[in-house]
Phi, psi and omega in degrees: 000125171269145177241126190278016176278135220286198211233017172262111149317119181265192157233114189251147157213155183231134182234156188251163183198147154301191207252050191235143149330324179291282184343299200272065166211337175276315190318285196323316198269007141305299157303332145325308172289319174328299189298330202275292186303343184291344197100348174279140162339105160021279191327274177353264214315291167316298196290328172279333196282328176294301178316302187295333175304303199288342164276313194283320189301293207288302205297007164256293218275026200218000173317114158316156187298338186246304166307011149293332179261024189249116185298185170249110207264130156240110172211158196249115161249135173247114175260186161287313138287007179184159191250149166216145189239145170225133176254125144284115207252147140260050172270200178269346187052185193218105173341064202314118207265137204295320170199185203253162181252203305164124174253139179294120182277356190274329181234143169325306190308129160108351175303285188324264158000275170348286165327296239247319146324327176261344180267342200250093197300013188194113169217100172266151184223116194265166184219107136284162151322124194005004140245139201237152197253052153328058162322108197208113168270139176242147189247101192296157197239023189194098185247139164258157185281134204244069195307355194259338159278334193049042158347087175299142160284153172312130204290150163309280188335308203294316153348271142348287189303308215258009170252329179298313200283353188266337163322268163202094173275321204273323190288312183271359174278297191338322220239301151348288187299311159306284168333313174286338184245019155259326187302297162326288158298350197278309174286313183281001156281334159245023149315302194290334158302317204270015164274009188249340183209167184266022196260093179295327166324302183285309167316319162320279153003250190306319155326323182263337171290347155294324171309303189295331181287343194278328185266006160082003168300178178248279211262186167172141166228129178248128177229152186231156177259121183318178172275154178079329205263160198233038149193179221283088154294160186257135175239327167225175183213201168246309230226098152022276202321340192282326186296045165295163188318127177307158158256123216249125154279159177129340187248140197303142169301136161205176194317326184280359205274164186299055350220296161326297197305298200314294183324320198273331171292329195240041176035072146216172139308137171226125173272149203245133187211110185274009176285314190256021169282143175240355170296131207259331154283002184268148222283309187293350164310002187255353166298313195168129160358307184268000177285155185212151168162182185240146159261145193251147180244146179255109203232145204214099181052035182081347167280133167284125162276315192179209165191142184243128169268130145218163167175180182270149162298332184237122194293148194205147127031117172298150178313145173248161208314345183311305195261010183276317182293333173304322192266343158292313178295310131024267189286324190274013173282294213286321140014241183321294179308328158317275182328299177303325187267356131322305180318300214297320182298317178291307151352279209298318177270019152274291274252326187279321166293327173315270200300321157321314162271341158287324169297001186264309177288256207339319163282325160329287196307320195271020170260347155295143189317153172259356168196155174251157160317129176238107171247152200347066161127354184240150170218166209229129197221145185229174156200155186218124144195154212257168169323272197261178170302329161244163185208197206227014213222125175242170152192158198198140182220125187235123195284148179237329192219187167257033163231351199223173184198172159232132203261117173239153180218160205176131185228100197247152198292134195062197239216156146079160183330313093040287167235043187262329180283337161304297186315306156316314187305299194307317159336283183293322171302325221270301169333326186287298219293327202292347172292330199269328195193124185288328180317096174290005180261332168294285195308324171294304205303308165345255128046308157293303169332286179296319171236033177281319169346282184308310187307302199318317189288344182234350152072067185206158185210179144247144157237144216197139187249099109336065186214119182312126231202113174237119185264315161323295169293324174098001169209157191262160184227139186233110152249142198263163171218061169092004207248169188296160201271172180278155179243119160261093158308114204219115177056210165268038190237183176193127206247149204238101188269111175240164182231148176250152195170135176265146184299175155246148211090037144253316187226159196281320174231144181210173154257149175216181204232157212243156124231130203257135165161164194266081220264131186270162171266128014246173207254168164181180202199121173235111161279177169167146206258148112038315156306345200260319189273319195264001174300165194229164181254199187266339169309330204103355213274172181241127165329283175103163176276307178300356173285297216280347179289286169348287184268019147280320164318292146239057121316287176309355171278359178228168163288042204269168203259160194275326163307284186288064112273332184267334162305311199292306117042248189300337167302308186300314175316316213256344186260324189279354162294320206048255181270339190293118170295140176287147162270349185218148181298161148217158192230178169191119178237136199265129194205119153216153189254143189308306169202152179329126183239125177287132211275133176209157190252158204255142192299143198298332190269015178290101168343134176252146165285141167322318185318170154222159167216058153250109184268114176010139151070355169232067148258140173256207180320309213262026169056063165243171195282153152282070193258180210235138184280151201294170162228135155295000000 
């Protein structure tokens, strides 16, 4: 190994430091103070003390298992022209490059070097057995005179050298600094656009064709990934011919893959070159023979946005790093403006779904009666409310006479718009039909007739309580479509009516089946959807049916009004839910009677209601009713 060192005696100093960071860090500003008394400059002092940081820092942190226990040598000779540095190492050393190229700014490796190359007019690096040599000359550019030394002043020439490179250093920060503040107006010209309007397109747009005059492209293609979606669109383009077929993410990279595909599968930059592309797919082959240029992948907290191609049509000069960083800066801008005017786009169609459902509950609510009917000596209380803002849990009392009704409670399967428009329908039919015909065994099957197509077709059902109310007779008829059974209040007991029965929309034709009875005084009927039984408490409990019979139960011991039966209810509910969000609508409808009503038969010449209440098919031979025994 040989040494360049020139053959004029300097003043050198040296510290020896352990293989530690703290260490080489006192070491540097120790050669620093050296260097400040030697006569170099601000700069100087500066630009050698980084260099020399930046060498002593990799010779701790690249240091080998046995050269950590080996000291660390740094030492500063000062001539009259020119400072020389030297670091003694224990690494693996490295292979020195005639000069460093252009650094990735996203990874560490290569700064340093990088650094210590560009400040340094002479860098030599010897590589030994597990000690390596670091050389690094500076040429001053300002000597004082030292009598004890006899210092020389700087040669014209040195002179001369050191005004060009300062030239131009100052000539490539100009054109840097031009570069950056046109780049720079360039995003706040079309920030201030796209705050003015929602056309991301057009924002794209123009952005990149700014791009293209700072980095001296031609072309561009920007592709995005839809929300939800698992490839690649084309969203602006420069050129008709760019606009091609999506490209699908998700499949392991291979050699045939696409140039776009590689950058998004492996988050870097990739260059594009079609002389020398071998994907038999790739898209950008439709610029031109001669095309070249990088793809950029758009990248957002690590989620793929998209990815943007440019480059020139006619092979040229590769991007320099200026403008490859430029193009980076770029893509992660547009970015961040993808992502926000998504963001900004989901904001607006809530804020329109929001409100659409709130005019939809508002209609909900006024198409359930705005009063129920109140007939002689019984009075009628409903209470309804949903899960979410519109629901699928309905109820109605539709008067036939001034002695009879009809009570419906009616539950359509899920939640939300969906099944607040079924719940209408079935409304408005059961209303048209109850004018014509009283039979709740009738009345389902119709009902089923009409709207199984539909339910079927959306994989939707409805379940629904039916029961005919004779106040006169003193008696009911109930029929079910899958729904919860009826509590018939008869005196002070209170009977559990259930009737089986399939909803409706599972099958195109069915039958359903009646119960039949008579209630003594005094009397009530609590209807209710499912919600009312299936609420949950904080335990997790479920209300349950044997609950709700039970404080029906006592209920019936007092003389209460169908209103306060129905406050008291919803009172009980909301205190046994607590904290617990509802999770399913509930409906409930209340029928009680105020005081005992005298029972009288009606004279053979009295007009009778169509109803009967002997239903088709459950007669047997000796024509007595079939009725389904009560369960307690």
């Amino acid at each position: 190994m040989t040494d360049s060192t020139p053959a004029e005696r300097g003043i050198s100093n040296r510290v020896v430091f352990r293989c530690d960071l703290s260490e080489a860090r006192v070491a540097t500003r120790i050669l620093r103070a050296f260097l400040a008394e030697q006569g170099l400059d601000e700069t100087e002092q500066f630009n050698c003390e980084l260099c020399l940081a930046e060498a002593c820092n990799n010779a701790v942190q690249y240091a080998t298992a046995a050269g950590r226990n080996a000291p660390i040598s740094a030492e500063v000779n000062c001539h009259t022209s020119n400072v020389e540095m030297r670091v003694i190492d224990h690494t693996e050393g490295f292979t020195l490059a005639a000069r460093a190229g252009s650094i990735d700014p996203h990874r560490e490796n290569g700064r340093g070097l990088f650094i210590i190359q560009s400040l340094m007019d002479d860098v030599q690096y010897y590589r030994c057995d597990g000690t390596n040599i670091l050389t690094m000359r500076k040429v001053r550019t300002r000597q004082q005179h030292r009598p004890e030394h006899d210092a020389a002043a700087a040669t014209l020439e040195d002179a001369r050298r050191q005004i060009e490179s300062c030239q131009q250093t100052i000539s490539g920060m100009a054109r840097e600094l031009c570069f950056r503040s046109e780049s720079l107006a360039a995003i706040f010209r079309c920030c201030t656009e796209l705050g003015r309007t929602s056309d991301l397109e057009g924002f794209g747009n123009r952005l990149l064709n700014d791009l293209l005059h700072l980095t001296t492209a031609d072309w561009f293609v920007l592709r995005l990934v839809p929300v939800g979606g698992a490839q690649l669109e084309v969203f602006v383009a420069s050129a008709p011919e760019l606009r091609t077929e999506p490209l699908v993410l998700g499949q392991a990279p291979t050699a045939d893959a696409s140039s776009e595909l590689l950058a998004a599968r492996k988050r870097r930059d990739v260059e594009f070159d079609a002389r020398r592309a071998t994907a038999t797919s790739e898209p950008l082959r439709a610029i031109g023979p001669a095309a070249n240029g990088i793809v950029q992948p758009l990248l957002f907290n690590d989620k793929l946005v998209g990815t943007l191609a440019i480059g020139r049509r006619e092979a040229d000069a590769p991007f320099s790093a200026l403008q490859a960083e430029m193009i980076r800066t770029f893509s992660e801008f547009m970015a961040v403006q993808v992502v926000n005017a998504r963001h900004l786009e989901e904001q607006v169609h809530a804020r329109l779904v929001a409100h659409e459902l709130d005019i939809a509950h508002r209609i909900q609510r006024a198409l359930l009666p705005r009063s129920l009917p109140q007939l002689a000596g019984f009075g009628l209380a409903a209470n309804w409310e949903s899960a979410r803002q519109v629901g699928g849990d309905f109820y109605d009392a539709i008067p036939l006479n001034d002695h009879s009704l009809l009570l419906v409670v009616a539950d359509v399967m899920g939640k939300g718009v969906p099944a607040a428009m079924f719940a209408t329908i079935m409304r408005s039919l059961l209303r048209a039909m109850a004018a014509r015909s009283h039979h709740p065994t009738r009345l389902l099957k119709r009902l089923n007739e009409l709207l199984y197509e539909e339910l079927s077709s959306v994989g939707m059902f409805i379940t629904a309580q039916l029961v005919f109310v004779d106040l006169q007779r003193r008696q009911l008829v109930a029929a079910s479509a899958g729904h919860c059974p009826v509590l018939l209040i008869s005196g002070a007991t209170v009977r559990t009516l259930r009737v089986t029965g399939t909803p409706l929309g599972i099958l195109p034709n069915t039958t359903f089946r009646q119960h039949t009875a008579t209630f003594a005084s005094p009397a009530g009927l609590l209807l209710y959807t499912d919600g009312v039984t299936e609420a949950l408490n904080p335990a997790g409990e479920l209300f349950g049916h044997d609950r709700l019979a039970q404080w029906l139960t006592t209920c019936a011991q007092l003389p209460l009004s169908a209103e306060a039966v129905r406050d008291q209810l919803a009172a009980e509910m909301l205190r046994f839910r607590g904290a617990t969000p509802l999770r399913d609508d509930q409906a409930f409808l209340v029928l009680a009677e105020h005081s005992p009503v005298p029972r009288r038969t009606l004279p053979s010449d009295e007009p009778r209601s169509e109803f009967s209440l002997v239903a088709p098919g459950l007669e047997d031979a000796a024509g007595v009713v079939a009725t389904l025994p009560p369960v307690t």
